[in-house]
C-alpha positions in Angstrom: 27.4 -17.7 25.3 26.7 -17.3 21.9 24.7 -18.9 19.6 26.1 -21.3 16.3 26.8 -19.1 13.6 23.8 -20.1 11.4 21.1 -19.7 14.4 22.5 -16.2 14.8 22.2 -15.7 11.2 18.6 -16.6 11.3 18.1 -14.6 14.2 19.7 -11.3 12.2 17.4 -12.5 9.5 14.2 -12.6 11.8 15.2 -9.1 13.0 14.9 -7.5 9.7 11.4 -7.7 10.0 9.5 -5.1 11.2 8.6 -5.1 14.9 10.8 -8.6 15.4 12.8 -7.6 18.4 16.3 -10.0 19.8 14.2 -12.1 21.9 10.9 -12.8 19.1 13.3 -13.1 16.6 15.5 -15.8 18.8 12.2 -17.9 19.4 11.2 -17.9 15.8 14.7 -19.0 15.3 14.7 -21.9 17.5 11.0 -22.6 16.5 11.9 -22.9 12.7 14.6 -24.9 13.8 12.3 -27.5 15.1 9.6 -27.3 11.9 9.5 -30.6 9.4 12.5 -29.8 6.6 9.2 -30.0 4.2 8.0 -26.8 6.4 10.8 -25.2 6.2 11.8 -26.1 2.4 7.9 -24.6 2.0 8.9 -20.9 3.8 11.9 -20.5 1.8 10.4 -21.3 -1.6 7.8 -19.4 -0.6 10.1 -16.5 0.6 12.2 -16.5 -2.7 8.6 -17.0 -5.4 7.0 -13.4 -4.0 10.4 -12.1 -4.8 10.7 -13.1 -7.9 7.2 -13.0 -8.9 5.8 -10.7 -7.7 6.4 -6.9 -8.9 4.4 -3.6 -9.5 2.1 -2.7 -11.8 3.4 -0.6 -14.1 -0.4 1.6 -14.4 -1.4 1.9 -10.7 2.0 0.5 -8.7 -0.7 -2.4 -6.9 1.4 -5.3 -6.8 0.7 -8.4 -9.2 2.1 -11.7 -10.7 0.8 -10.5 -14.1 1.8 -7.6 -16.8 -0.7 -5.6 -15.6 -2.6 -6.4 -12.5 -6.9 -7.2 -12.6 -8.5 -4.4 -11.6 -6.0 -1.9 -14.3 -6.9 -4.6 -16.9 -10.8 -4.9 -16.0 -12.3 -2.9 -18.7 -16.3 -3.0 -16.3 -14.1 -0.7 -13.3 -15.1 2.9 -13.6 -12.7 4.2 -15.6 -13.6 7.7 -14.0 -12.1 7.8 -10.6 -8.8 6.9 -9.3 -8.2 6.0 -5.7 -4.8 6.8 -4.6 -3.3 5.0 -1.4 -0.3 4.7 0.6 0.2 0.7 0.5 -0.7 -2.5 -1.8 -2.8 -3.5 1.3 -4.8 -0.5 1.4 -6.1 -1.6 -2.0 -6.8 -5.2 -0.6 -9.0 -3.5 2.5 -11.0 -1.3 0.0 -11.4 -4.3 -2.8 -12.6 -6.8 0.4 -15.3 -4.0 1.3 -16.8 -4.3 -2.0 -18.4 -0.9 -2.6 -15.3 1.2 -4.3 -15.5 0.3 -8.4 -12.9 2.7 -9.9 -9.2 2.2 -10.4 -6.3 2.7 -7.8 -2.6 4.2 -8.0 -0.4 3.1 -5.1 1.9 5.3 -3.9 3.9 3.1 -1.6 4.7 5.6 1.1 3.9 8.9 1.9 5.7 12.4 2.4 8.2 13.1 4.9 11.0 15.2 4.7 12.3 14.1 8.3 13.0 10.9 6.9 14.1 11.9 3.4 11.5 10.6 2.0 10.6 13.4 -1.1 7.8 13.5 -3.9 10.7 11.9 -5.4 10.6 8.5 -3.5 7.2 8.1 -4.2 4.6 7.3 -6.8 3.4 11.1 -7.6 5.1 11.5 -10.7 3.4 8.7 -12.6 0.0 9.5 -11.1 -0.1 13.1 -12.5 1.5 11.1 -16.3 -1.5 8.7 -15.9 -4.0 11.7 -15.6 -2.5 13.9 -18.1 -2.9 10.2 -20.4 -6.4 10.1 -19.3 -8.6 13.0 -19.8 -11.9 10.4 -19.0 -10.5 10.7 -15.4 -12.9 13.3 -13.3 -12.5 12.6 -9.7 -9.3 11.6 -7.6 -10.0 10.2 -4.3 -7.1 10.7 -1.7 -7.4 7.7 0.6 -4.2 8.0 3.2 -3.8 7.6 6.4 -5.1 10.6 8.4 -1.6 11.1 9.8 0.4 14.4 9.9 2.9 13.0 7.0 -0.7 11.4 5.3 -2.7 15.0 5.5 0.6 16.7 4.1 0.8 14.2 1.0 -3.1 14.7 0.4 -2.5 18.6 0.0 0.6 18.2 -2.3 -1.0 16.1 -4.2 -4.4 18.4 -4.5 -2.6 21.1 -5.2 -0.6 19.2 -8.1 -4.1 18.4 -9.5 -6.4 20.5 -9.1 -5.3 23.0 -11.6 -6.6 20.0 -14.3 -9.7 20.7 -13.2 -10.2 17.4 -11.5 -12.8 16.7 -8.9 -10.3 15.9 -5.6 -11.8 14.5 -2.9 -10.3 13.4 0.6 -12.2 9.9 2.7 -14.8 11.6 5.3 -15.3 11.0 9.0 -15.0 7.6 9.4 -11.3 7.1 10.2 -10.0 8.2 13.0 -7.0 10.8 12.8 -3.7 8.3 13.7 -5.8 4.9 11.9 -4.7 2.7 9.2 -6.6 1.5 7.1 -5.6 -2.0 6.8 -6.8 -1.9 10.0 -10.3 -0.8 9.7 -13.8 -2.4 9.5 -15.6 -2.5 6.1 -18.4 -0.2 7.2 -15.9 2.0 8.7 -14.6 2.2 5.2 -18.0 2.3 3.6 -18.9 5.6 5.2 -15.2 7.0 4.5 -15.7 6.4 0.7 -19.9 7.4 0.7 -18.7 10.6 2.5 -15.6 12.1 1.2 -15.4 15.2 1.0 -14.3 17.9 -1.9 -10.8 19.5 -1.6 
């Protein structure tokens, strides 16, 4: 039997998700089906303003509603170190562990040449225009994932940088190789950023 055209469009929707299978994204099909219309009315709106408000920063690539986002427009962060990350939400976990002061640059993914993903396809080129910019810049703090494609970014990225003579310096011990660290505790983090090491 199959479903009514617009509960198996939903259910297509619901499966574009990431890790939303047939049979989750049938149940949050039927369960949406059953919210209030306010509820639902809600989700969309909701669904269609972080698409048309949100957007990237165009100094660091954090996301942001604004021009430019806080922490690139607060002139009291240190001005000297530059934290790059794989994702928006690894900038959220650092920010929520309230020790890390300096800017960001989001890279929004990370090498790997299996999946055609190139220094092309990622934020690289505008972090080496934003230290070439920014001679008060000393140190550059690689904070990926400790994954094979994570480690392989870290190193193309040193070695892009380090003939500036800028201090790069990779999260210590702390993380365990095959984390993420949206998933990780703040002290786990705290020790990571007190402890990196020179690269």
């Amino acid at each position: 039997m199959q479903y009514p055209l617009p509960i198996a469009h939903l259910i297509d929707a619901y499966m574009k998700l990431p890790g939303i299978g047939e049979k989750t994204a049938t149940r949050l099909a039927f369960y949406t089906m059953d919210m209030p219309q306010e509820d639902v009315e809600d989700f969309s709106k909701a669904l269609i303003q972080v698409k048309k408000d949100i957007h990237q920063c165009p100094i660091c690539g954090n996301i942001t509603e604004k021009d430019i986002c806080d922490i690139c427009s607060n002139p009291n962060r240190d001005q000297t170190t530059i934290m790059v990350v794989e994702q928006p939400k690894d900038v959220m976990a650092f920010e929520d562990m309230g020790e890390y002061s300096g800017l960001y640059h989001v890279l929004h993914g990370v090498l790997s040449p299996m999946d055609g993903v190139g220094p092309e396809e990622i934020n690289i080129k505008s972090l080496i225009t934003r230290l070439q910019k920014h001679d008060e810049v000393k140190e550059v703090i690689l904070a990926l994932n400790s994954t094979p494609e994570g480690e392989s970014t870290a190193m193309y990225i040193s070695k892009l940088i380090k003939p500036a003579g800028i201090k790069v310096t990779r999260l210590a011990a702390g993380l365990s190789v095959g984390s993420d660290i949206e998933y990780a505790n703040s002290i786990t983090l705290k020790r990571a950023v007190q402890g990196r090491t020179t690269l």
